[in-house]
N, C-alpha and C positions, 0 to 999 in steps of 0.2 A: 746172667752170663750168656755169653754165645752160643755156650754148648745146651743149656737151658732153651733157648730160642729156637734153636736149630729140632731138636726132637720135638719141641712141641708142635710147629710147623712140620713136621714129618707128619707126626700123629693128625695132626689135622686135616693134611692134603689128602693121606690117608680115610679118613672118614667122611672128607668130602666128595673125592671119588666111588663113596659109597651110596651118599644120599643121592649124590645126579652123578650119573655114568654116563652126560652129554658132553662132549668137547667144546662145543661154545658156547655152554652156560659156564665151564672152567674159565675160561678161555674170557667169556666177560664181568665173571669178579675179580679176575685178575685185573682185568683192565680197570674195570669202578674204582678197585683199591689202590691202583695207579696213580690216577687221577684224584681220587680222594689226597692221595700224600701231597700232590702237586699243589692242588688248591685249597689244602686248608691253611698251610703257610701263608697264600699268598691272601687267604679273607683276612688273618689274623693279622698279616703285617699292614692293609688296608686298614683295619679297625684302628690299630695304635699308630698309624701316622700322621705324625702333625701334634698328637698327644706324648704318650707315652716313648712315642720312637721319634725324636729331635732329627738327630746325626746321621745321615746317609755315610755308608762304608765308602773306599776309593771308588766304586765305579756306582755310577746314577744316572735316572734316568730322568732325573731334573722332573720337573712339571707334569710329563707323560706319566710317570707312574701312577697314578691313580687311574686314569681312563684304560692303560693298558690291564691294569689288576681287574677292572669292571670287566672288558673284555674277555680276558682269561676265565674269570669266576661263572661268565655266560656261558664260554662257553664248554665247561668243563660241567655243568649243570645240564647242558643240552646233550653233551655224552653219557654222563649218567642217564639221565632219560631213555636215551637210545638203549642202553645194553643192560634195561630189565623189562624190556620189550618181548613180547612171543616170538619164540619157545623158550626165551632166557628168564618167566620172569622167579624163576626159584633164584636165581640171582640177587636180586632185590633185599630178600628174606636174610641171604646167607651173607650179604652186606652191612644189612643190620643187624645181625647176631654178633658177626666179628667187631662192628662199632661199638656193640653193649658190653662185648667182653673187652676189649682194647678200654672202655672206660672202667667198669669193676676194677681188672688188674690195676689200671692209672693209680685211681683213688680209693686203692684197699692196701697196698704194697711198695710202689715205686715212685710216686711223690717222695714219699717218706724217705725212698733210698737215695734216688738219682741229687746231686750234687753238684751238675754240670759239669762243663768243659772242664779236662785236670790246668789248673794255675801255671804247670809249666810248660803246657798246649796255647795258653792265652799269649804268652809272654813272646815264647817263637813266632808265635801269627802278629804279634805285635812290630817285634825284629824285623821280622820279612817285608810285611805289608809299609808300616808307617817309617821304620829306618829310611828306605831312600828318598821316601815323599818330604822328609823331614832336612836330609841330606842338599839332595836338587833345591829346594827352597830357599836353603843356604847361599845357595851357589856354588857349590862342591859337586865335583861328580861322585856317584858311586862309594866307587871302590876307596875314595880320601877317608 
């Protein structure tokens, strides 16, 4: 729950301002973990495309997406590099602890919970997105 997330990230930034009381070793796992969110989407959605992921959503970027995914993943790999570099590299450390525990929780706890998107979250996003794509196709405007 939120409120679960919220305290424990309190507790944590807490005790992390304890072990380095530098600002831009905060200041670059924030960024790592940034970055990290950015680009693990974008390896995973590389990995399963063309497999697993058929169907591009309404907007695509046709053919480029994969070079642009290499690119991105480069260079998202080249800023991690950079920001566990001296005097930041406890950085590095406190990146990989919060990855081991972000995997423990995963798959000790919230597999088990998480159930995805709510069904009547799907259906709106459904409504909104493919209704008028489905509409104009037609040859109907809109709002018919």
């Amino acid at each position: 729950s939120p409120a679960i997330a919220i305290w424990i990230t309190s507790l944590l930034a807490l005790a992390f301002t304890i072990y380095t009381p530098i600002y831009t070793t905060l200041t670059s796992v924030c960024t790592i973990l940034l970055y990290l969110s950015y680009g693990l989407p974008t390896l995973l959605g590389l990995l399963a495309y063309g497999r697993s992921w058929t169907e591009m959503g309404p907007w695509s970027l046709g053919r480029w997406y994969q070079p642009l995914a290499v690119i991105c993943l480069l260079g998202c790999g080249f800023l991690l590099a950079i920001g566990i570099q001296p005097p930041n590299e406890k950085a590095g450390w406190v990146v990989l602890a919060m990855c081991g525990l972000t995997a423990v929780v995963w798959f000790s706890v919230m597999r088990n919970r998480f159930q995805g998107p709510p069904a009547s979250l799907l259906g709106v996003h459904r409504r909104v997105t493919v209704k008028p794509v489905e509409t104009v196709a037609a040859g109907k405007s809109p709002g018919e």
